[in-house]
N, C-alpha and C positions, 0 to 999 in steps of 0.2 A: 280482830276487833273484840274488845272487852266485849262481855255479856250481859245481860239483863239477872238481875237475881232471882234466881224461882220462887215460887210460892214457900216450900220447904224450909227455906232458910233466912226466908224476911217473913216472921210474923208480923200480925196484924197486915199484912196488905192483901188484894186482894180486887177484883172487879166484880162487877154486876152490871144488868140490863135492866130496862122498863121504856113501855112505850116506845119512843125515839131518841133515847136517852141511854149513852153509856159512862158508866162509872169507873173509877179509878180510888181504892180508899186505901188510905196511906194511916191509920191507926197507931202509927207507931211516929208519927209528924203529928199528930190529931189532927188530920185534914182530911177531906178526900176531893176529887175534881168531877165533874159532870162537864159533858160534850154530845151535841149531837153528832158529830161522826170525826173519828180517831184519825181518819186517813185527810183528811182537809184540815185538822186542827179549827172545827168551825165551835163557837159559843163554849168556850172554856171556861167558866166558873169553878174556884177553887172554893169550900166552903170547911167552917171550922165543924171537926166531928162533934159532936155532943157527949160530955164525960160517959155518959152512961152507955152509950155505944160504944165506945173504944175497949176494944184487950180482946175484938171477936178473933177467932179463931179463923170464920170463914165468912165471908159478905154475897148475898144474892136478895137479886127484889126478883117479885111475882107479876103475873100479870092483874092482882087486882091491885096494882101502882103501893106493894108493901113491901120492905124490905125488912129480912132477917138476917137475924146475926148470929151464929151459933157462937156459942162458946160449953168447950165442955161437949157434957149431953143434953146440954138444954139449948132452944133458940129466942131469943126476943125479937118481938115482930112491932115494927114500929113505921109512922107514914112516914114519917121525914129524921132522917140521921143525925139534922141540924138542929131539930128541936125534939127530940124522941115523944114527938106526939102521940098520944092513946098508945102505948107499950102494953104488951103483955108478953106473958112466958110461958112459955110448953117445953113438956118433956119429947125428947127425940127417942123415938122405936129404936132397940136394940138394933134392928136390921138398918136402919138409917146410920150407925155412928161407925163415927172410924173413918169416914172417908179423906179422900187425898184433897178432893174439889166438890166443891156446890154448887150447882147453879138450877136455873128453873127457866124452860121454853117449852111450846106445844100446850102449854095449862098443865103442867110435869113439873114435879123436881127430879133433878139428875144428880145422884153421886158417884164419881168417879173412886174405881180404885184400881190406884194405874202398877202397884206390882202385882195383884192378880190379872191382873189387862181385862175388868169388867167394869160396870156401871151398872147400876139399878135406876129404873124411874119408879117414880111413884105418886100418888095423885096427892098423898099430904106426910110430912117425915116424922107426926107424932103418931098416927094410926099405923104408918108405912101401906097403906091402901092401892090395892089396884096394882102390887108390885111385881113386878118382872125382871130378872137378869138376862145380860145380854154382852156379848164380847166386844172390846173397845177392836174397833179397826186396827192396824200397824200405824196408821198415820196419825191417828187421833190417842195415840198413846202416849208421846211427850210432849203435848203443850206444859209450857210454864204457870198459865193460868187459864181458867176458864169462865164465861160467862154463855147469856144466852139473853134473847129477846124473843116475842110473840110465836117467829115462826122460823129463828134460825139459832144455830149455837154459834160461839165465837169460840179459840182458844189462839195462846201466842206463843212463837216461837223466836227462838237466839240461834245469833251465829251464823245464818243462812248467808250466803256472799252478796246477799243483800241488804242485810243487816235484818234491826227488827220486823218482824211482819207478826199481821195475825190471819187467823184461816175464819172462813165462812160457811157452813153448810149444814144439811138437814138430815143428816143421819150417822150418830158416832160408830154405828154397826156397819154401814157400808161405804161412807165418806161420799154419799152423795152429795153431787152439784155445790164443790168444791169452787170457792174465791178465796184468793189471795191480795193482802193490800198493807203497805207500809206503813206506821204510825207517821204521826204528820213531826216533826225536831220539837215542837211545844208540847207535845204528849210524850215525845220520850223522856222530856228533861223531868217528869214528873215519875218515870218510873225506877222502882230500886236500880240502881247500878245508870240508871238514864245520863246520867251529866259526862261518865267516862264517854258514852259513846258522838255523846256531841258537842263538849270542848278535851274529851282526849283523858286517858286515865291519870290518874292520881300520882305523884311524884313526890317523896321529901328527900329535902338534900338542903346539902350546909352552902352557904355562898359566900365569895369572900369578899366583905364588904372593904376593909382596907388592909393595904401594907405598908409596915414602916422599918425603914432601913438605920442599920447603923456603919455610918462608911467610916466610922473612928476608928485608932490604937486601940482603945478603952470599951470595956464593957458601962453603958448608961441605962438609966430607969428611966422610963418612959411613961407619965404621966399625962393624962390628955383625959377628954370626954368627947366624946364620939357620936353619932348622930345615925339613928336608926330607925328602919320603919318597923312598926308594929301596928300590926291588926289585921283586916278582912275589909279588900277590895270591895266591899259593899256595892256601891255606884256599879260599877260593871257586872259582878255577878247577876246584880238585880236587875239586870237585862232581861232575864230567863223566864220572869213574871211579866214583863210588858206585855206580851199577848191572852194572858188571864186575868180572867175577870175574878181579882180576890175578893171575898165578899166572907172574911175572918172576924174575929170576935172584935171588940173596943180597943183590946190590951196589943194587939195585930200594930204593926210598924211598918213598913216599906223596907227591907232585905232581910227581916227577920224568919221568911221561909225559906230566901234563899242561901240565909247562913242553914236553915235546918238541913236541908238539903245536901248542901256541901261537906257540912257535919259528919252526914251517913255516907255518903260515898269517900272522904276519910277514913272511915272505921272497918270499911269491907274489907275484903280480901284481893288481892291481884288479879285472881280468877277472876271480879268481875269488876276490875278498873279502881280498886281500890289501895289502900297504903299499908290498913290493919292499924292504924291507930288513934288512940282516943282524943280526942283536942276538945271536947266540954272545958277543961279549965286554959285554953288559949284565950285571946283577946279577940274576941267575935265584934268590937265596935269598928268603924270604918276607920279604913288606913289614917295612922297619922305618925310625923315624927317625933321623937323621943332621944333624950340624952342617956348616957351610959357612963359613969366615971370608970375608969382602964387603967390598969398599971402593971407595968412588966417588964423585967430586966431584960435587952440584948447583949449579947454578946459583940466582940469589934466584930464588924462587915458580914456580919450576919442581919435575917429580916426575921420579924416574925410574923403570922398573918393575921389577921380577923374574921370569924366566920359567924354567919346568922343562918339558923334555921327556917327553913319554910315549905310550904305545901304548894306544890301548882294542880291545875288543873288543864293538862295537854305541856304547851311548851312554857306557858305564862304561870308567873307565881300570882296565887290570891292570898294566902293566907300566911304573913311573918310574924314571926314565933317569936318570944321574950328570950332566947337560949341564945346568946355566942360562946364562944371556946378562943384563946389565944394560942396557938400553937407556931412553933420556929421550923414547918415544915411548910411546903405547898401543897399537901394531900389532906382534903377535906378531912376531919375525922369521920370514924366510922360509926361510932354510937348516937342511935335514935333516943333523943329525948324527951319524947312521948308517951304515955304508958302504950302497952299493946291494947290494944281492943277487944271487949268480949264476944268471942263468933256469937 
């Protein structure tokens, strides 16, 4: 099973807690989702991030219901992401910076730094007050991300032959009173690498849309217009949204996140269900067909073929490409028409 993207190598994302409320912030979509509990997929609200939050580096809320966003060495504390209500900015304590993960439970922040296998708490990360190091357990050393709430920490794991899960418990030193519990399929689709694992990784490949024969003595030109689909299955992908509650900016459309979405899991890497390349300049509007004028000499009792580029997601294509190729063999070509993607 493809994997989930770690924190490491999808900036801007990133979880948080407060209250009864778990977060999911996607900074790099400019969105992020709130859920009261990730394993029921219950009150999914997607919400548009606020310009001035987006590019954090790391996301956690507190229990006095405020969420901060480091970026850098500095953090902005603000009540709501959605509208970066009453913001301000503090410097983070040299001993505070660098870390791998942030989060804050117990009335603590916690940073994680998972190639020394330690974490610090501390009661505030501009004083670094009250602070204390401590060895991460074996078990709580490779979560992907980490969050925390009033009285317990979370963090998530890939790969398991269960697929996603995330862990529950009250002590990253000795992995006390340890839960285990799966994301609900409406929460995975929202995490980096989420869509490989629940319509299936990423695939491009040439298909051949027709052939024509020449059963003559004579070599003929072959002139015709062709009939092709180009775009992005819109309607069906935007399935993946029917169980969230979008609650996006005015300029927001109905499959516009889940072109975003489909977007980045394009542009990944195989390792987590992706293709590696960039399609920003494909035709992101909903499927439609299109004419193509064609011309090309066969030779007698020879055929030549027609191929069109496209993206699937598992065994089904969503996304066809503007790209055909004529070729006089049956073996797709082999060059990707796509630029590569920037890791």
């Amino acid at each position: 099973m493809a994997g989930i993207v770690p924190k490491k190598k999808a900036p801007g994302v990133d979880f948080c807690g407060v209250n009864n409320y778990y977060y999911i912030v996607r900074s790099d979509l400019g969105c992020y989702m709130k859920s009261s509990n990730f394993n029921k997929g219950t009150d999914l609200v997607v919400y548009s991030l606020h310009p001035s939050c987006q590019g954090g580096d790391h996301y956690l809320a507190h229990q006095d219901d405020l969420f901060y966003i480091i970026k850098g060495n500095e953090y902005r504390r603000v009540f709501n992401m959605n509208k970066d209500d009453d913001s301000v900015v503090y410097s983070i304590h040299p001993n505070c910076q660098g870390g791998d993960h942030y989060l804050s439970a117990f009335g603590n922040f916690y940073i994680i730094f998972q190639d020394k296998g330690v974490y610090r708490r501390t009661s505030n990360m501009n004083k670094d007050s009250d602070a204390v190091e401590y060895t991460l357990h074996p078990n709580c050393k490779d979560g992907l991300y980490y969050w925390g709430l009033a009285d317990h920490y979370y963090f998530v794991k890939s790969g398991t032959k269960w697929g996603v899960e995330y862990y529950k418990g009250t002590n990253f030193n000795k992995n006390h009173e340890v839960a285990t519990y799966s994301f609900h399929p409406d929460v995975v689709n929202f995490l980096p690498g989420g869509l490989s694992v629940t319509q299936g990784p990423a695939l491009g490949r040439w298909e051949n849309i027709k052939t024509i024969s020449n059963d003559s003595e004579t070599e003929v030109t072959w002139t015709k217009k062709i009939t092709k689909k180009v775009g992005f299955k819109k309607e069906k992908m935007s399935s993946i949204e029917h169980n969230w509650n979008v609650s996006m900016s005015a300029s927001y459309q109905s499959g516009d996140l889940t072109a975003a979405f489909a977007k980045f899991q394009f542009s990944i890497s195989a390792e987590y269900g992706g293709a590696s390349v960039n399609t920003e300049n494909e035709v992101w509007d909903e499927l439609t067909e299109v004419e193509e004028q064609l011309q090309a000499k066969i030779k007698p009792h020879e055929k030549i073929y027609i191929w069109q580029y496209n993206l699937s997601l598992g065994k089904e294509a969503v996304l066809f490409g503007r790209d055909t190729r004529i070729d006089d063999g049956p073996t797709p070509p082999t060059e990707i028409p796509l630029p590569t993607s920037t890791p």
